[in-house]
C-alpha positions as CSV (number, residue, x, y, z in Angstrom):
1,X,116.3,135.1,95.2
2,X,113.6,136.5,97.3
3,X,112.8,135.1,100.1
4,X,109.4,136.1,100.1
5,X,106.3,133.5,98.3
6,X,106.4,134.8,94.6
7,X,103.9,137.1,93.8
8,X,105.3,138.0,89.7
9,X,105.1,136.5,86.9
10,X,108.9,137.4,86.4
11,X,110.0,135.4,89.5
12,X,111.9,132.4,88.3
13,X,113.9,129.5,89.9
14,X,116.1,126.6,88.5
15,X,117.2,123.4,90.0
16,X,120.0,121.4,88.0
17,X,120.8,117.9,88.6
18,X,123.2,115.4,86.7
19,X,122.8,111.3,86.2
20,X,124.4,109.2,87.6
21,X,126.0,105.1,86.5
22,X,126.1,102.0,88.9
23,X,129.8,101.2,88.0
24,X,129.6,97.9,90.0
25,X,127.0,95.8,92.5
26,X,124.1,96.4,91.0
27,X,121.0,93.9,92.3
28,X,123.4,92.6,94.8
29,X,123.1,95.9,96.8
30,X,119.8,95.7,97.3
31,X,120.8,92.1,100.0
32,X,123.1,94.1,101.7
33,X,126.2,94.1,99.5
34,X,128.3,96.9,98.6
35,X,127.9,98.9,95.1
36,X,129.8,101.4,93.3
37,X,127.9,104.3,91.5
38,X,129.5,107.2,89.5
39,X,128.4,110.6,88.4
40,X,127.4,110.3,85.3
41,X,127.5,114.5,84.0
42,X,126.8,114.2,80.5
43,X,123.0,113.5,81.2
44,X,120.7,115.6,83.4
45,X,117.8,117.4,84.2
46,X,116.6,121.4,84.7
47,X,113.5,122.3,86.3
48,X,112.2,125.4,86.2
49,X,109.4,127.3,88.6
50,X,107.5,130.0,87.5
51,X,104.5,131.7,89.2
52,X,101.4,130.7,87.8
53,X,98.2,131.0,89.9
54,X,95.7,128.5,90.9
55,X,96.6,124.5,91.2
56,X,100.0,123.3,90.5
57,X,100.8,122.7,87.1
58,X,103.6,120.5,85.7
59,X,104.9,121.1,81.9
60,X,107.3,118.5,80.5
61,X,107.5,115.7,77.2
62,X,105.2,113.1,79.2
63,X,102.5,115.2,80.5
64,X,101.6,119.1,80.8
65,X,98.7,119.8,83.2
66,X,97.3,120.0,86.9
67,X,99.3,117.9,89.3
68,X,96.1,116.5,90.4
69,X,95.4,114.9,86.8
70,X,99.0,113.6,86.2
71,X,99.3,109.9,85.3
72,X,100.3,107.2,87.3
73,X,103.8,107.4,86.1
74,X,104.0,110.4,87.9
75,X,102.6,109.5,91.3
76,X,106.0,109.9,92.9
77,X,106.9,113.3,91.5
78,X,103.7,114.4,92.6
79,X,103.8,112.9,96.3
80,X,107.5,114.8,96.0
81,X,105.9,118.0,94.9
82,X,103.1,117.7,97.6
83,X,105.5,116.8,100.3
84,X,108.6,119.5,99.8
85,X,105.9,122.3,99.7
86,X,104.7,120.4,103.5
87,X,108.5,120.6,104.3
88,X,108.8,124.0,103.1
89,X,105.2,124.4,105.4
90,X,103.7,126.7,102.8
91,X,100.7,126.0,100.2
92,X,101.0,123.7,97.5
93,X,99.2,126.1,94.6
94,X,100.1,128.9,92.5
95,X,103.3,127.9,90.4
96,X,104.1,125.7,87.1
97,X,106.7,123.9,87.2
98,X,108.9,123.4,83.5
99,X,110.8,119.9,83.5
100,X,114.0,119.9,80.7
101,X,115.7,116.0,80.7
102,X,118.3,114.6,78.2
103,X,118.2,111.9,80.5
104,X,116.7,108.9,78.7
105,X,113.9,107.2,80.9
106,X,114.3,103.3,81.6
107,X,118.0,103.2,81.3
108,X,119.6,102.4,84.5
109,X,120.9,106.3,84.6
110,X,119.0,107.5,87.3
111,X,115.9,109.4,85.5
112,X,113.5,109.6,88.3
113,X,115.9,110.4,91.3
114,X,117.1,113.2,88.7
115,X,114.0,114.7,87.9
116,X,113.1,114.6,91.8
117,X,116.5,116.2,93.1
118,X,116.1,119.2,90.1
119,X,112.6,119.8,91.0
120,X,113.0,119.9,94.9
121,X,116.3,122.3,94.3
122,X,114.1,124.8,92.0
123,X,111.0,124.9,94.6
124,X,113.4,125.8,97.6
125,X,115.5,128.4,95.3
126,X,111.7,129.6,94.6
127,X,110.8,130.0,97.9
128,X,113.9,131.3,99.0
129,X,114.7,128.8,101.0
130,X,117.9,126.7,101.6
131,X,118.1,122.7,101.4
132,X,120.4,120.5,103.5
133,X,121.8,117.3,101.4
134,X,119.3,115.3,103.8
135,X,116.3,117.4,102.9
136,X,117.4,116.3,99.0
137,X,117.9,112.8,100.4
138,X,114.6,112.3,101.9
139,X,112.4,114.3,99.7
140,X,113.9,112.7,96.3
141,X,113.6,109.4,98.3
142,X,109.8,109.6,98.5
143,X,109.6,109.9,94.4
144,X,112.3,107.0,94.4
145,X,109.9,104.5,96.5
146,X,107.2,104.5,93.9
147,X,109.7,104.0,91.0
148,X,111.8,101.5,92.1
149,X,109.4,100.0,95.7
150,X,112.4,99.5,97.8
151,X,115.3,102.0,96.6
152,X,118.7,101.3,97.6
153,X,119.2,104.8,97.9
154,X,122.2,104.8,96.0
155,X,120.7,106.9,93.0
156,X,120.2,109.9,95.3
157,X,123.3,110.1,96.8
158,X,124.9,109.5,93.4
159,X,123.1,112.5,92.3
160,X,123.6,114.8,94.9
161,X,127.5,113.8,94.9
162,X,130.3,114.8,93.0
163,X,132.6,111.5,93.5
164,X,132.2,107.7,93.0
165,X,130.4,106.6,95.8
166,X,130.7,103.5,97.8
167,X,126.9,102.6,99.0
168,X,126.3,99.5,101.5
169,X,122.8,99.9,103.0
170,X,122.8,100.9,106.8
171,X,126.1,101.9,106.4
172,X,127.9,105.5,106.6
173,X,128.2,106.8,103.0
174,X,132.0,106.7,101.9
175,X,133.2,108.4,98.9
176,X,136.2,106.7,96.3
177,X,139.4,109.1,94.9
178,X,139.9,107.0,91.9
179,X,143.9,107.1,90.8
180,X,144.8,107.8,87.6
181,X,141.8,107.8,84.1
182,X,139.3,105.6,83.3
183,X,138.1,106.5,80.2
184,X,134.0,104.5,79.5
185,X,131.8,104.5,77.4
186,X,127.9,104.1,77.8
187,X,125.8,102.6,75.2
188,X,122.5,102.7,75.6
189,X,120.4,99.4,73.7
190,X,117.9,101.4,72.7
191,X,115.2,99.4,75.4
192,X,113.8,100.9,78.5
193,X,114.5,98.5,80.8
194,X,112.1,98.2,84.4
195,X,114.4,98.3,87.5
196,X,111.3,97.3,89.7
197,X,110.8,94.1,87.6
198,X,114.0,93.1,87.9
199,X,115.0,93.5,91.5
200,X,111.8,91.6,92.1
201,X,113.1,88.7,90.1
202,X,115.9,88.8,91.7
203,X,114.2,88.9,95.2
204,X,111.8,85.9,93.8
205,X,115.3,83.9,92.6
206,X,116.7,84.4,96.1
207,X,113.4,82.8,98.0
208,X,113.3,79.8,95.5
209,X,116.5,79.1,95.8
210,X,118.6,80.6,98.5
211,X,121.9,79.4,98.7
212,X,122.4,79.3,95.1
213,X,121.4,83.0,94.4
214,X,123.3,84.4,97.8
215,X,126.0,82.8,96.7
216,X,126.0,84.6,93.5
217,X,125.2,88.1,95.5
218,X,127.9,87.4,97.8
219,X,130.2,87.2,95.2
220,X,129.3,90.4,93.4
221,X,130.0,91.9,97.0
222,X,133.4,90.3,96.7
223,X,134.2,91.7,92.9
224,X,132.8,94.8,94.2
225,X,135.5,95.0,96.9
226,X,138.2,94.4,94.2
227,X,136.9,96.7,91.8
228,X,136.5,99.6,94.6
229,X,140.7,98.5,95.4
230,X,141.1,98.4,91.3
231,X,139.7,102.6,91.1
232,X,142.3,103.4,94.4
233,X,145.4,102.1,92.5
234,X,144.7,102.7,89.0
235,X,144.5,98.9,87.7
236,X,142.7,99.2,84.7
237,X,142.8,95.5,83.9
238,X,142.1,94.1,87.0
239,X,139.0,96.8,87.0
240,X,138.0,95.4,83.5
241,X,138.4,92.0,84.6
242,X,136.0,92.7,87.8
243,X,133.5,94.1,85.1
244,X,133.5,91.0,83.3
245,X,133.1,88.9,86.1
246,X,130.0,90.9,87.8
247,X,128.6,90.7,84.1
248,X,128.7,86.6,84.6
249,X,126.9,87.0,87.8
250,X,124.5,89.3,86.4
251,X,123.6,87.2,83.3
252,X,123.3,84.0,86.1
253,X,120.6,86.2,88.1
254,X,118.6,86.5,84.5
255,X,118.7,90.5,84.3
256,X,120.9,91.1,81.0
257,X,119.5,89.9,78.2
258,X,120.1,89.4,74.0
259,X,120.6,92.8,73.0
260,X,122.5,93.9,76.0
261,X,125.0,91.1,76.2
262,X,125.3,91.5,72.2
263,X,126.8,94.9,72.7
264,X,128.9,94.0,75.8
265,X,130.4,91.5,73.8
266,X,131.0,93.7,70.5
267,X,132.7,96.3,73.0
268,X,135.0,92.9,74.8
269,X,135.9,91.8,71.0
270,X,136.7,95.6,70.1
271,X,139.1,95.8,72.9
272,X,137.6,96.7,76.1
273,X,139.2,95.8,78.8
274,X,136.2,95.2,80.0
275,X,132.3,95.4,79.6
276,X,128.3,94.6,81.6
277,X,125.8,95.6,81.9
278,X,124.3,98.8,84.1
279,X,121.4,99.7,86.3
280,X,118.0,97.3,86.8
281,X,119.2,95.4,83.2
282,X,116.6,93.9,81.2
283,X,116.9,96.9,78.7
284,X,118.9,100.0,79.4
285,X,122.3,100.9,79.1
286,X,125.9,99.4,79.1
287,X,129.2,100.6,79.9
288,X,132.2,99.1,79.1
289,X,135.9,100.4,80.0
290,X,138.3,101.3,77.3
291,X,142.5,101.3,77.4
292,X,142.7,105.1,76.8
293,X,141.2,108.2,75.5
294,X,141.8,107.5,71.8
295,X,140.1,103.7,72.2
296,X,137.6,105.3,74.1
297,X,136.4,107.2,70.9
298,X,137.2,104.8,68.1
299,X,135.2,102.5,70.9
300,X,132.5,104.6,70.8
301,X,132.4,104.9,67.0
302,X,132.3,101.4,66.7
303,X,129.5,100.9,69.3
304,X,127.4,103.8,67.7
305,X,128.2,102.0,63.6
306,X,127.2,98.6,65.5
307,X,123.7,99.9,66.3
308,X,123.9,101.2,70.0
309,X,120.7,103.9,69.9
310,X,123.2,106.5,71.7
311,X,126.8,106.2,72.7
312,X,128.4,108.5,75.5
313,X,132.3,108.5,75.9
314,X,133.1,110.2,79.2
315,X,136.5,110.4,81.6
316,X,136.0,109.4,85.1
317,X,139.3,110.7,87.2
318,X,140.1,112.3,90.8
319,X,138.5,115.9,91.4
């Protein structure tokens, strides 16, 4: 890639970014407990710059057009736009950029740190320029404060990683070498679900009553901790078991609802060894873990037949 601003029509740059799952500690990690979020590779996003002169143009399935008439929804990719090309200290004008996602939007996978991470990637490949993980930290960060208010942070990092990672705000990042196979399975319920809802409703529970509700964090920190011990020795039950137990906690906070918990508990009765909820809840996606590779896709099969609106079997083991 040149280094040089692009001055053809034929100069072209592409930024790539997977998904990512919150295995464990979801809502919790937002009061200062720990969480566990995977890679999730089977989803992502491609973002593609071409030269295109005059104002900045965005092309994707929500909106096509000027950056300065983009919806709402897209404040944050804008503000990310507007601020890598300030990083990058060059004009913010003359290119289009082309956003691909089979990330589904509303699901707890990640969808807007995605889409920010693949978008900043394409405009410094564009420009010729290189990025530092804390350049994609920070810029994808500013996109993730107006979808989410206060982000944990741990989507990025999830993103930009290629191993579990263990998140605890204010804390150094440390990654998990998970023993052995865990074979999941997402399901998504087929409803977007609103993370920024439901972190507020969680924030609003622990204000009316707070001993009850940081007891009930603390103890997601604690299954957490078990689960994290459960990946590092290759205890599939006691990691299933942990699942279920978060789930409890999760259902007591009010952020799963009917049609998730009706699939969590079609995947426990069909063998998982265990099954909750992922992401903000409320809507969005489960993942429950299955005894081996050939459960994982009768699992699946079952979920898909039971009316999951899109099923993803996918192997998490030790790069």
């Amino acid at each position: 890639m040149s280094a040089e601003k692009a001055t053809t029509s034929e100069q072209t740059a592409i930024g790539i970014a997977h998904s990512k799952l919150i295995l464990i500690g979801e809502h919790a990690v937002v009061h200062g407990q720990p969480a566990i979020a995977i890679p999730f590779p089977l989803v992502g996003v491609e973002s593609i710059v071409d030269y295109v002169p005059g104002s900045v143009k965005i092309n994707s399935t929500f909106y096509t057009g000027p950056i300065e008439s983009a919806p709402d929804s897209l404040e944050g990719l804008v503000t990310c736009i507007q601020e890598t090309m300030k990083h990058l200290q060059l004009p913010c004008e003359d290119f289009m950029i082309r956003i691909k996602s089979s990330i589904p939007p509303g699901k707890g996978l990640g969808s807007s740190a995605s889409v920010a991470i693949a978008v900043i990637k394409s405009l410094f490949a564009f420009f010729g320029e290189k990025y530092s993980e804390q350049d994609l930290l920070n810029l994808s960060n500013i996109s993730e404060t107006y979808a989410h208010g206060v982000p944990s942070g741990i989507d990025t990092l999830t993103i930009t990683s290629g191993s579990p990672v263990w998140y605890e705000k204010d804390e150094p990042i440390n990654f998990i070498n998970p023993e052995g196979d865990f074979h999941f399975i997402v399901a998504d319920s087929g409803r977007v679900g609103d993370t920024r809802s439901a972190v507020e409703s969680v924030a609003t529970l622990l204000r009316s009553a707070p001993k009850r509700i940081q007891h009930k964090l603390d103890r997601i920190g604690e299954i957490t901790h078990r689960a994290r011990n459960a990946l590092e020795t290759a205890s599939k039950h006691l990691l299933g078991q942990m699942l279920n137990e978060a789930q409890r906690e999760l259902e007591a906070l009010g952020v799963s609802d009917a049609g998730l918990n009706r699939l969590i508990y079609f995947a426990r009765q069909e063998g998982a060894l265990g099954a909750k909820l992922t992401g903000g809840g409320n809507g969005g996606c489960i993942i429950a873990l299955a005894r081996n590779e050939v459960h994982s896709r009768q699992l699946a099969e079952k979920l898909r037949k039971f009316g999951a609106h899109a099923v993803w079997p996918f192997v998490l083991r030790n790069n």
